[in-house]
C-alpha positions as CSV (number, residue, x, y, z in Angstrom):
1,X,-33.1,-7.5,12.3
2,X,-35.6,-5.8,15.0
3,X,-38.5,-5.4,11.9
4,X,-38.7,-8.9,10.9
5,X,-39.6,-10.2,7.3
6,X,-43.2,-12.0,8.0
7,X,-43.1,-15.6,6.7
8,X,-46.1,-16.8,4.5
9,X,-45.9,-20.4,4.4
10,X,-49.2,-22.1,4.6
11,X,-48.9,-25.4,6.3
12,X,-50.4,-28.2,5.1
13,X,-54.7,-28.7,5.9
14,X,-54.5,-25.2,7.7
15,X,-58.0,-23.6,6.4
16,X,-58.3,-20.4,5.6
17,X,-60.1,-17.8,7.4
18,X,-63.4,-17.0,6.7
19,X,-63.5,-14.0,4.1
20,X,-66.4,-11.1,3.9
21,X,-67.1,-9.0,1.8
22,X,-68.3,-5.1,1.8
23,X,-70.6,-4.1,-1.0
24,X,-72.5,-1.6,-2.2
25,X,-72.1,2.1,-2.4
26,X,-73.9,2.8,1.2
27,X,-70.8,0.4,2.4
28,X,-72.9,-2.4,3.7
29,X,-71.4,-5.4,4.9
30,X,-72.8,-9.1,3.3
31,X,-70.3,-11.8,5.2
32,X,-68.9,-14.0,2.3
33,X,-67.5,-17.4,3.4
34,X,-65.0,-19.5,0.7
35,X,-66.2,-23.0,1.1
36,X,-63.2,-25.1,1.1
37,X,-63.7,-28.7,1.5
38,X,-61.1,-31.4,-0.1
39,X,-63.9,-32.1,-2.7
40,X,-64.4,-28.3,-3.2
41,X,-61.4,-27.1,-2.8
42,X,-60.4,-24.6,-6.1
43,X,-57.1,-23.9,-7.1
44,X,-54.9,-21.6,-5.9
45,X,-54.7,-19.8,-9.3
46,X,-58.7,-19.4,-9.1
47,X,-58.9,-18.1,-5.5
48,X,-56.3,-15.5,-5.9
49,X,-58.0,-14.0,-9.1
50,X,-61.8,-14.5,-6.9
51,X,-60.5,-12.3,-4.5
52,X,-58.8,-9.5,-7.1
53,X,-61.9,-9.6,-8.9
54,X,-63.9,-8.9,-5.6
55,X,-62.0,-6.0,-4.4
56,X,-62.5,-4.2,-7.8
57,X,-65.8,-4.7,-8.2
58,X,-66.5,-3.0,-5.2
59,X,-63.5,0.0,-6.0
60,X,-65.3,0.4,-9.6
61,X,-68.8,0.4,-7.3
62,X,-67.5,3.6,-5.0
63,X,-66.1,4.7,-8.1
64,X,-62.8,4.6,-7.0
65,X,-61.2,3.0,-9.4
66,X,-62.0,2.4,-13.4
67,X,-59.9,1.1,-16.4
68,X,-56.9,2.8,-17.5
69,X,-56.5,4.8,-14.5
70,X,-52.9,6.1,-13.2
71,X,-52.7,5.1,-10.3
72,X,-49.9,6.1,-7.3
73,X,-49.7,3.1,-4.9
74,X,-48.4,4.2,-1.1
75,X,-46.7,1.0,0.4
76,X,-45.0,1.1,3.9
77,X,-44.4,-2.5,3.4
78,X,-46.8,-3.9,6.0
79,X,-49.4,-6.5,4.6
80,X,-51.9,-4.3,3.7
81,X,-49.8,-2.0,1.4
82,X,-48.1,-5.4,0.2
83,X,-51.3,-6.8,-1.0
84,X,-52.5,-3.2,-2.4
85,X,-49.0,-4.0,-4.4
86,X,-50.2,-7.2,-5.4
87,X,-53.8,-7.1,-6.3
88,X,-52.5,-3.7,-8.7
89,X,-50.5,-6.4,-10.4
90,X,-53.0,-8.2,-11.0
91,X,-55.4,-5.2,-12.3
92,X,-52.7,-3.8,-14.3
93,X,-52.9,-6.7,-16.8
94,X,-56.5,-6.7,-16.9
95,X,-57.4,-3.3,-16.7
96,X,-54.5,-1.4,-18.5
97,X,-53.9,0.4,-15.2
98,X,-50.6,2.6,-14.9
99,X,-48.6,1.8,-11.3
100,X,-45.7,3.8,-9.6
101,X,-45.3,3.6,-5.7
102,X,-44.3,5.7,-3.1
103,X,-42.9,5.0,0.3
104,X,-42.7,7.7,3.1
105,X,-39.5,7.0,4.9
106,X,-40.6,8.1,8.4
107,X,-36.8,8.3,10.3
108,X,-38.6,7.2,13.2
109,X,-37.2,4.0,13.6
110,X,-33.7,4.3,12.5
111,X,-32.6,1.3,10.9
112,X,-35.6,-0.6,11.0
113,X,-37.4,2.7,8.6
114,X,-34.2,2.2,6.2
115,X,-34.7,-1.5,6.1
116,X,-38.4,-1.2,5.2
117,X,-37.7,1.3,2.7
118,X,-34.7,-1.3,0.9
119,X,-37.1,-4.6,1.1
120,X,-40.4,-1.8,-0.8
121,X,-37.6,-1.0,-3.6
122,X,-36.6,-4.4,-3.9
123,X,-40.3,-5.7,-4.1
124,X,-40.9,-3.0,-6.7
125,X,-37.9,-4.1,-8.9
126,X,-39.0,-7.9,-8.7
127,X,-41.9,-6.6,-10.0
128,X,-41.3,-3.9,-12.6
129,X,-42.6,-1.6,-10.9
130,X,-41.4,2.1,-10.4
131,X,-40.4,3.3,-7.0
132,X,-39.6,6.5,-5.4
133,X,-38.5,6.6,-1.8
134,X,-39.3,10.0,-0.2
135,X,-37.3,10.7,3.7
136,X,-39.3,12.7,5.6
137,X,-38.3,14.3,9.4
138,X,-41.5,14.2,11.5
139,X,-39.7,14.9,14.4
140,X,-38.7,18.6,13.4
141,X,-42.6,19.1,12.5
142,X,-43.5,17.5,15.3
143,X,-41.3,20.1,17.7
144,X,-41.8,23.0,15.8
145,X,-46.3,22.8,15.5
146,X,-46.3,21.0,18.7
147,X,-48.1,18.3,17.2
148,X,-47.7,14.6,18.3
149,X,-45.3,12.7,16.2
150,X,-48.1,10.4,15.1
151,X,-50.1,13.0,13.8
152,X,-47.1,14.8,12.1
153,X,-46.3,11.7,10.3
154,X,-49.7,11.6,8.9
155,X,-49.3,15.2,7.8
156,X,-45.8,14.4,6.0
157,X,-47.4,11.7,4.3
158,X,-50.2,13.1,2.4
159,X,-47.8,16.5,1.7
160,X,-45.5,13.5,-0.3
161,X,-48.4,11.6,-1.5
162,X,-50.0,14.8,-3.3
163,X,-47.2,16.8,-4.5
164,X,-45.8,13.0,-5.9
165,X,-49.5,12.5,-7.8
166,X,-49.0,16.3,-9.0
167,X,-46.3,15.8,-10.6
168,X,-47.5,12.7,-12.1
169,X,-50.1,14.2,-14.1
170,X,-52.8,13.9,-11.2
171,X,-52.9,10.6,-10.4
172,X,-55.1,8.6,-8.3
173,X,-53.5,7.9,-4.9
174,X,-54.2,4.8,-3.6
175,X,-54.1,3.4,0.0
176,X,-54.5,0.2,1.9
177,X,-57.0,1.3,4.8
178,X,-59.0,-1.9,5.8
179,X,-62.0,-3.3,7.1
180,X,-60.4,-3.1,10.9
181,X,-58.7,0.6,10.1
182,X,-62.7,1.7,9.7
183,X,-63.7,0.1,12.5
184,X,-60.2,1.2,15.0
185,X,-61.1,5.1,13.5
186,X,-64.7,4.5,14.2
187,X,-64.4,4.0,17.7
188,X,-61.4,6.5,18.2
189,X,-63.8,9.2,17.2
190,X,-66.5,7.7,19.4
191,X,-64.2,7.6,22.4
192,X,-63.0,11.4,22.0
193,X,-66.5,13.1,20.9
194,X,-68.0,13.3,17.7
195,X,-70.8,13.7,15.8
196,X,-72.3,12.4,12.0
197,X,-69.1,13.0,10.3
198,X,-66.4,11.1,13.0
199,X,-68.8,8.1,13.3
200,X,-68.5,7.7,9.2
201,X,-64.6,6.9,9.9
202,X,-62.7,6.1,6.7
203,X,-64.5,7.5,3.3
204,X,-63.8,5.3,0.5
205,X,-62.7,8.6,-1.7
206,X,-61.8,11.2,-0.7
207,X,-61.0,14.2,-4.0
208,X,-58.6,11.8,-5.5
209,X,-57.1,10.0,-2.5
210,X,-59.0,6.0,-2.8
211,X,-59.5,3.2,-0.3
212,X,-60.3,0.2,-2.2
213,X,-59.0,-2.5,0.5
214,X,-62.4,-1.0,3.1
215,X,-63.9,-4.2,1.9
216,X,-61.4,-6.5,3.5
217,X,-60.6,-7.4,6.8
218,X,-56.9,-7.4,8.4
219,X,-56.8,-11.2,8.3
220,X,-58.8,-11.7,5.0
221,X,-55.6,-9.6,4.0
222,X,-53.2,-11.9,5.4
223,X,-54.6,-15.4,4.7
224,X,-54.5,-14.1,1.1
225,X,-51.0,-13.4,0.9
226,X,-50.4,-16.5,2.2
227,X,-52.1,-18.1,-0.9
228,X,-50.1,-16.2,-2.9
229,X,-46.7,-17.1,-0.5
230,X,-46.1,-13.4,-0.4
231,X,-43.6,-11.6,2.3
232,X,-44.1,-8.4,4.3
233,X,-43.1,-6.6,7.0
234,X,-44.1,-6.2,10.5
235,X,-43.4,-2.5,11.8
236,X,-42.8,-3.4,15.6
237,X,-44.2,0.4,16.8
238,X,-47.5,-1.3,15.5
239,X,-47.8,-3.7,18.8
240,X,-46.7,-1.4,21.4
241,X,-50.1,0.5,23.1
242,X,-47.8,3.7,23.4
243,X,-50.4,5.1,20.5
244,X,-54.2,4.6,21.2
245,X,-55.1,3.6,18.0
246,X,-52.5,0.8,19.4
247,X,-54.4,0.1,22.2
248,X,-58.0,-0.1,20.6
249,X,-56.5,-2.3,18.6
250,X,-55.2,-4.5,21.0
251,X,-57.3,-4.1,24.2
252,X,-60.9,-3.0,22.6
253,X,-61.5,-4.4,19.2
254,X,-61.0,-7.9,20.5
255,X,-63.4,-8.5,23.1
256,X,-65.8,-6.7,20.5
257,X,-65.0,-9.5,18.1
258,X,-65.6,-12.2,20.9
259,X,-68.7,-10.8,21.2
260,X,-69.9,-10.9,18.0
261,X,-67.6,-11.9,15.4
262,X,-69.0,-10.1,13.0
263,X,-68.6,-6.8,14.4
264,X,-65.7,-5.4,12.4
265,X,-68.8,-6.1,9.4
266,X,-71.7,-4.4,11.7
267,X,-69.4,-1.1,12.5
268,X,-68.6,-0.6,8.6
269,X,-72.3,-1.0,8.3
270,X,-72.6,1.8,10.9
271,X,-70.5,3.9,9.4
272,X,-71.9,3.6,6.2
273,X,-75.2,4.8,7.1
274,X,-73.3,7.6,9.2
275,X,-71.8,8.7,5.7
276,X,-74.7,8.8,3.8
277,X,-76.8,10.4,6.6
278,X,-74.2,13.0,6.8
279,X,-74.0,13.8,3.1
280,X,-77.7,14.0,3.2
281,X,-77.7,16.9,5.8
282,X,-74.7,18.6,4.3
283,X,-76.2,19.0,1.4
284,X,-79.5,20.3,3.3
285,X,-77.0,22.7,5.5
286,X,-75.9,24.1,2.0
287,X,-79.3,24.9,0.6
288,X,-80.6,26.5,3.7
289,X,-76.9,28.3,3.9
290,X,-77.3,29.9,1.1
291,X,-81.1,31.3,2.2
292,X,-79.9,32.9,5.2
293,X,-76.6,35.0,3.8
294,X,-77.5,38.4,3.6
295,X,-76.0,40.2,0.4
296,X,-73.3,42.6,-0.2
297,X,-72.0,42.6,3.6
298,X,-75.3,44.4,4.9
299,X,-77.3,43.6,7.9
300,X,-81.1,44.3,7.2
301,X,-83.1,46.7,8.8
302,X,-81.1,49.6,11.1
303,X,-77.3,48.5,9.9
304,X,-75.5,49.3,6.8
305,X,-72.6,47.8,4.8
306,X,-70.4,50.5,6.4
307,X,-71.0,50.7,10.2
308,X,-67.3,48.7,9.9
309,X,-64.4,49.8,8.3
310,X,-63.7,46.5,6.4
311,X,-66.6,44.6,5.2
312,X,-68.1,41.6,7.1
313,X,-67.2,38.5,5.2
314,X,-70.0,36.6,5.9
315,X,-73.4,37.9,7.4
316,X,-75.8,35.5,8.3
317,X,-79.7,36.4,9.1
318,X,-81.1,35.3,12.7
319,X,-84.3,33.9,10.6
320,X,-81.9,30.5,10.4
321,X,-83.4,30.3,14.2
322,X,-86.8,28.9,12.5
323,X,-85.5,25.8,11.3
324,X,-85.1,22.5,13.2
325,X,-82.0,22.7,15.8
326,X,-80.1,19.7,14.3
327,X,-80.3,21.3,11.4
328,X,-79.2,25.2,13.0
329,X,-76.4,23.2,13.8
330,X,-75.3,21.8,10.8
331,X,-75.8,25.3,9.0
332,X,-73.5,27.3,11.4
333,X,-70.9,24.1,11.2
334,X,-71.1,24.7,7.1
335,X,-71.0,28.2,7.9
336,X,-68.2,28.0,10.1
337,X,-65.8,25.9,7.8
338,X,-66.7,27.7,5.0
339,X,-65.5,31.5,6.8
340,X,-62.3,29.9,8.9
341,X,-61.5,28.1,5.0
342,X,-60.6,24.9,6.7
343,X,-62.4,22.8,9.4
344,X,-59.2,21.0,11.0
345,X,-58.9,22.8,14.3
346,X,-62.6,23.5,14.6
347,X,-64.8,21.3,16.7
348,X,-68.2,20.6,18.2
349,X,-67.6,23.2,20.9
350,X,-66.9,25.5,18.8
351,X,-70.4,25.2,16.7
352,X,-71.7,25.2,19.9
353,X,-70.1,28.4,20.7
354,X,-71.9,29.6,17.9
355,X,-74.8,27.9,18.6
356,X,-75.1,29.8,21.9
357,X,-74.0,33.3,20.2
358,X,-77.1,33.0,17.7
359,X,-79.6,32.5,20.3
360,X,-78.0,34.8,22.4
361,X,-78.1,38.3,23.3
362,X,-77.2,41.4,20.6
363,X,-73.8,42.7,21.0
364,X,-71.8,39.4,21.6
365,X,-68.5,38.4,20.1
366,X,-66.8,35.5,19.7
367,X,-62.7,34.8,18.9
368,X,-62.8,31.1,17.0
369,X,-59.7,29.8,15.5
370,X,-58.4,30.5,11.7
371,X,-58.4,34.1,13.2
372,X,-62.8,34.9,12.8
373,X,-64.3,36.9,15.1
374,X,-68.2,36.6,15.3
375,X,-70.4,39.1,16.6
376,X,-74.3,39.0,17.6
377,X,-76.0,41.4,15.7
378,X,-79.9,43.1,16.1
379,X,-80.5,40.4,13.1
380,X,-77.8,38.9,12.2
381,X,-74.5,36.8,12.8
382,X,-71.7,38.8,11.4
383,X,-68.1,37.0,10.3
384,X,-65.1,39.0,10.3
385,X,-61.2,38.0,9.6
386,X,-58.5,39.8,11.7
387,X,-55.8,40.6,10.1
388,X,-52.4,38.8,10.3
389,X,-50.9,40.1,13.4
390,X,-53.6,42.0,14.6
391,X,-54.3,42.3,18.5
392,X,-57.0,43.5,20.9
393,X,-56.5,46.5,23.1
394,X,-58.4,48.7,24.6
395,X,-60.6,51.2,23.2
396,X,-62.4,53.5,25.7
397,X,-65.0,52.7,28.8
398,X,-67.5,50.7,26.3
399,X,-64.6,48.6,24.9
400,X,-64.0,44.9,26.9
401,X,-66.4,41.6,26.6
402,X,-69.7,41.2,28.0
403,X,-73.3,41.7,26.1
404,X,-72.8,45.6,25.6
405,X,-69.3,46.2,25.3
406,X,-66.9,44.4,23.1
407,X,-63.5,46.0,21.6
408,X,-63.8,47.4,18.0
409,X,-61.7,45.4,15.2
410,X,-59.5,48.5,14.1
411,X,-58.7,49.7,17.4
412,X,-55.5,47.7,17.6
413,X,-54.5,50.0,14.4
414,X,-55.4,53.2,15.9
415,X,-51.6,54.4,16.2
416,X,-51.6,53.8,12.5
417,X,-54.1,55.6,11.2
418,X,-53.6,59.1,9.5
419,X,-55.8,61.8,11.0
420,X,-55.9,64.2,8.5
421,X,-58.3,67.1,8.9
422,X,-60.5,69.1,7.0
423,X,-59.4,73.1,7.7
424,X,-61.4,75.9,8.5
425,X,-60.6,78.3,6.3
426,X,-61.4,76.8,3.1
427,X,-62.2,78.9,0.2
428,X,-64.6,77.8,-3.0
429,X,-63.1,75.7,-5.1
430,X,-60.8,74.0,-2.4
431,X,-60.5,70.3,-2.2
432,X,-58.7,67.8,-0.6
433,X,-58.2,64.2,1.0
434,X,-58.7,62.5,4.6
435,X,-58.1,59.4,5.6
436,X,-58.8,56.8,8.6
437,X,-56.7,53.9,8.1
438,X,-57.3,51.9,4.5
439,X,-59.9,54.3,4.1
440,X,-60.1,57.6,1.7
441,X,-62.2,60.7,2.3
442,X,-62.8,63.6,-0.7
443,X,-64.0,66.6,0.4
444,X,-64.7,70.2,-1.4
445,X,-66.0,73.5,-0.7
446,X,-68.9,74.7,-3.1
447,X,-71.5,77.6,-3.6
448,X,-74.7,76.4,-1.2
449,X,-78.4,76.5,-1.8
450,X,-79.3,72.8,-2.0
451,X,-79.4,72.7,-5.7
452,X,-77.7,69.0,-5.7
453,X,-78.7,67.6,-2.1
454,X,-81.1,65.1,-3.9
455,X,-78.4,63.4,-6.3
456,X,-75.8,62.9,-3.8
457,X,-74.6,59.4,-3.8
458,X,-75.2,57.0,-0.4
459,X,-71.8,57.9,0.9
460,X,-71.8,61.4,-0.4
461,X,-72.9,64.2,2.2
462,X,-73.4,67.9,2.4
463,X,-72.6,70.0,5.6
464,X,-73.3,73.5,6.3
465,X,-69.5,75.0,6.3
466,X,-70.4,77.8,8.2
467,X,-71.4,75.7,11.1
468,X,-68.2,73.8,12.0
469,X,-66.0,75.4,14.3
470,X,-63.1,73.6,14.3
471,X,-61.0,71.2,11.9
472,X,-63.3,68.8,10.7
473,X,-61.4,65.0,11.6
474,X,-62.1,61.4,10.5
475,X,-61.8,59.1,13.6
476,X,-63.1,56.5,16.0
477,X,-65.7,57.3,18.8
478,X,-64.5,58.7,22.0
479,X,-65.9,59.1,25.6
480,X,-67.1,62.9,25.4
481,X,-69.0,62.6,21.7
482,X,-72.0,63.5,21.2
483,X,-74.6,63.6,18.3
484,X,-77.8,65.9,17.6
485,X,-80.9,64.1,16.7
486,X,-83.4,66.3,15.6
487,X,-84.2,70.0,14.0
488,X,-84.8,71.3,17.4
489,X,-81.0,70.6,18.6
490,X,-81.7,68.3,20.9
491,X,-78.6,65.8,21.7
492,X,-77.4,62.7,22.8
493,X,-74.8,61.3,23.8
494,X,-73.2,59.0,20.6
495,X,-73.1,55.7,23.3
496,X,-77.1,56.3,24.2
497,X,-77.9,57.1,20.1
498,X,-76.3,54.0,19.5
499,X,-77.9,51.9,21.6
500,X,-81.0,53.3,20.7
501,X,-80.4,52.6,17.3
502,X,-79.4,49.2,18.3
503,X,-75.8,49.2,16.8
504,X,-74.3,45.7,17.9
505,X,-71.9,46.9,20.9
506,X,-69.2,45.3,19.1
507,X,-69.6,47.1,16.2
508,X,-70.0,50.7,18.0
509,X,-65.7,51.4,18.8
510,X,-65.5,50.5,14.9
511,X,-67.6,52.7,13.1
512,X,-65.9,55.8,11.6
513,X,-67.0,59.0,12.7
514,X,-66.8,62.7,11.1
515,X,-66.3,65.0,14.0
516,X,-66.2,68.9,14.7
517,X,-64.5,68.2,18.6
518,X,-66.5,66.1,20.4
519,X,-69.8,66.8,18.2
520,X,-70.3,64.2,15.6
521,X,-70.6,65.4,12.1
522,X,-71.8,62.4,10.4
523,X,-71.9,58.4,11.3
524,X,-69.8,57.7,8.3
525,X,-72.7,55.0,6.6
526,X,-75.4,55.6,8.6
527,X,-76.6,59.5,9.6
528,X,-75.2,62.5,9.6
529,X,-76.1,64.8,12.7
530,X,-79.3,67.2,12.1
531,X,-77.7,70.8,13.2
532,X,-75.0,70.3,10.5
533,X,-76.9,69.1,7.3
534,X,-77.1,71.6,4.6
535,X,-80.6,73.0,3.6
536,X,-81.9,75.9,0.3
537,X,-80.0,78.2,2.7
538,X,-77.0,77.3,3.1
539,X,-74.5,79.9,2.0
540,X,-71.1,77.5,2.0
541,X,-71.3,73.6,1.5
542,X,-68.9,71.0,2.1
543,X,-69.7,68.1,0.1
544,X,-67.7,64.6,1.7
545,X,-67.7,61.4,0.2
546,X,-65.5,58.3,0.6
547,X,-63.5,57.2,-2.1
548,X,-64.3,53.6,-3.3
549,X,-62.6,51.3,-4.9
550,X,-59.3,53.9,-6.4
């Protein structure tokens, strides 16, 4: 067969490797060498329990493992997952532990997958052991998320792994990562960029996913199942460099090791200190986070909650520009992950992006994956979702990119929006709704003479009815509108108020606008214009308010 059976027969006076040892729960790496002379030399029995007993120590250290636990075992049938198989053994009967495993059957390598999976269920039955062998196609992910095969495969797995521990009351799953996995990831996240969180490589735990082999090294791993005359197989794909985990492993990691041969031990340490550094500043990130979010969706100062037709979802104040810039960065990262709800296709130029936006000029946007737009505010960094399916398009002459233009986020929806209008020859007593988009408007005529002006709620507002002139219409700004600013009737036009009120550009083509023609009525959430505002003498009031929450 192509995927050979690897034979562990140790010949006679071959001595075993020299075996170290990872402790501690910052991951650092104390070298441990078994002296074996003829005179010293234990018994097999002994050895094999010395090196179980090390491996849990250090699992029940990281607090990955404890007595009694269910635990889900993923064996491919390599020598890693092999001697994950076999140390469980060995902790079932002195740790009333509870095993089942798992093996992924890839389809990548035809026959030679189906042969793996076969020799796993047969190793299992030898053993007692229950075994459930789960095909998976990683080609047909691959194709349809355009994904590499390798990285599809990875997905596939942990989907199986999960829903498999689900289903088994929660159980812990267990894999058989190793001392040169950490150190292989390690430098694959150096070579391609990364920061804190890349150069910690493989966490111990992570939720209920467990790593207890980290303390081992691939060979410590090997020369053990020797001792114990144990089998496994070798996955061919493993030594070909078509992957470049493949090729680290073959063409980096060993002139690293000739080097220094204890630098698989010197990298975990590395990555150790990477880890707990990085939880350190997380946990900082999150404090100062939760300084800088402004409440209830509103900017402070000249903005309020309503200058957009659906609510910021996170708004963060520019004050975060005070603190140290390592740590700026780590907030907006936090930030970031938090808003998109994931952190897989976000990067470091993407918190750079943001980076750039915060100390940047008002009126910037930015597009960032998990569909989040960002825009610059006067004083403050404002998050929005786009809808599912939504699309830019243009809005008017202030709409496009650029520090004081940027395209509103309903505008794509303007051919569905419903504008309704208000009519003119209302009588007392008449009332009615308008809408714009997801929005509702009430509106009735009463009796005037200002009697109720000072209890009208926030989004409640009283016009003079015998001052419109035509049919009264919710909507979005347009090129011709204009606004009057003062008692006198001087005007502007709505572009120039705007900027003078330092409205975010990007947030100018969104706000929703009450308008009688091209004169604005009211800046639905921020000011209603002077000429049209009711006063102790006016005869006819139309009293507006938005509808919230029915």
């Amino acid at each position: 067969m192509a995927c050979r059976v690897f034979s562990c027969q140790r010949r006679e006076g071959m001595r075993p490797a020299a075996r170290r040892q990872v402790r501690g729960p910052a991951g650092a790496i104390e070298a441990l060498f078994w002296k074996r002379g003829r005179q010293e030399k234990r018994e097999e029995g002994e050895a094999v329990d010395d090196f179980a007993e090390r491996i849990w120590s250090y699992a029940v250290g990281e607090e990955m493992l404890a007595p009694k636990d269910r635990l889900l075992l993923a064996v491919s049938g390599g020598a890693d997952s092999v001697a994950l198989l076999r140390l469980a053994l060995i902790w079932r009967r002195k740790y009333d532990l509870l095993l089942r495993v798992l093996h992924v059957e890839h389809g990548l390598r035809g026959r030679e997958s189906l042969e793996d999976a076969a020799w796993v269920r047969k190793l299992c039955r030898e053993h007692g052991l229950p075994c459930q062998v789960v095909p998976v196609d990683v080609r047909a992910l691959a194709e349809a998320e355009g994904r590499s095969e390798e990285e599809a495969a990875r997905i596939l797995r942990y989907q199986v792994l999960e829903e498999a521990a689900d289903r088994w009351g929660g159980a812990k799953i267990v894999l058989a990562h190793n001392l040169n996995d950490a150190a292989e990831t390690l430098l694959f996240h150096l070579v391609r960029g990364t920061g804190l969180e890349g150069l910690a490589a493989i966490p111990p735990k992570r939720g209920r996913i467990v790593r207890p082999l980290l303390t081992a090294s691939r060979r410590e791993i090997e020369d053990w199942l020797r001792d114990l005359g144990q089998e496994w197989r070798r996955d061919r794909s493993n030594e070909e460099d078509t992957y470049s985990r493949n090729r680290i492993r073959h063409q980096v990691l060993p002139p690293l090791l000739g080097e220094n041969q204890r630098a698989l031990e010197h990298m975990a340490r590395t990555a150790g200190i990477a880890r707990e550094a990085s939880g350190y500043i997380r946990r900082q990130a999150k404090r100062a986070l939760d300084r800088y979010l402004l409440p209830g969706g509103q900017e402070r100062g000249d903005l309020t909650e309503r200058l957009l037709p659906r609510p910021a979802s996170w708004i963060l104040s520019l004050d975060l520009k005070r603190e140290d810039p390592f740590l700026q960065r780590e907030i907006l990262r936090l930030a970031l992950e938090t808003a998109a709800g994931g952190a897989k296709d976000l990067g470091c130029a993407h918190v750079q992006a943001l980076l750039d936006l915060l100390r940047g000029q008002a009126g910037r946007r930015l597009d960032l994956p998990y569909g989040l737009l960002v825009i610059r505010g006067y004083e403050s960094l404002q998050f929005f979702s786009r809808s599912s399916g939504e699309e830019e398009t243009d809005s008017g002459p202030e709409t496009g990119p650029g520090p004081e233009t940027g395209p509103g986020l309903e505008t794509a929806n303007r051919a569905k929006i419903r504008q309704d209008r208000i009519p003119t020859d209302l009588e007392i007593g008449d009332a009615g709704l308008i809408a714009l988009g997801e929005d509702r408007y009430h509106y009735r005529l009463i009796e005037g003479g200002g009697k109720e002006q000072g209890r009208l709620a926030p989004y409640t507002k009283a016009f003079d009815y015998d001052k419109i002139r035509t049919a009264l219409q919710i909507r979005f700004r347009e090129p011709h509108d204009r606004v009057c600013i003062d008692a006198a009737g001087h005007r502007q036009s709505l572009k120039r108020f705007m900027i003078n009120r330092k409205i975010p550009a990007g947030l100018r083509a969104s706000c929703p606008l009450l308008a009688d023609g091209s004169e604005i009525v009211w800046i639905i959430g921020y000011r209603q214009s002077q000429f049209y505002q009711a006063n102790q003498n006016t005869k006819r009031v139309l009293e507006i308010r938005r509808v919230k929450d029915e």
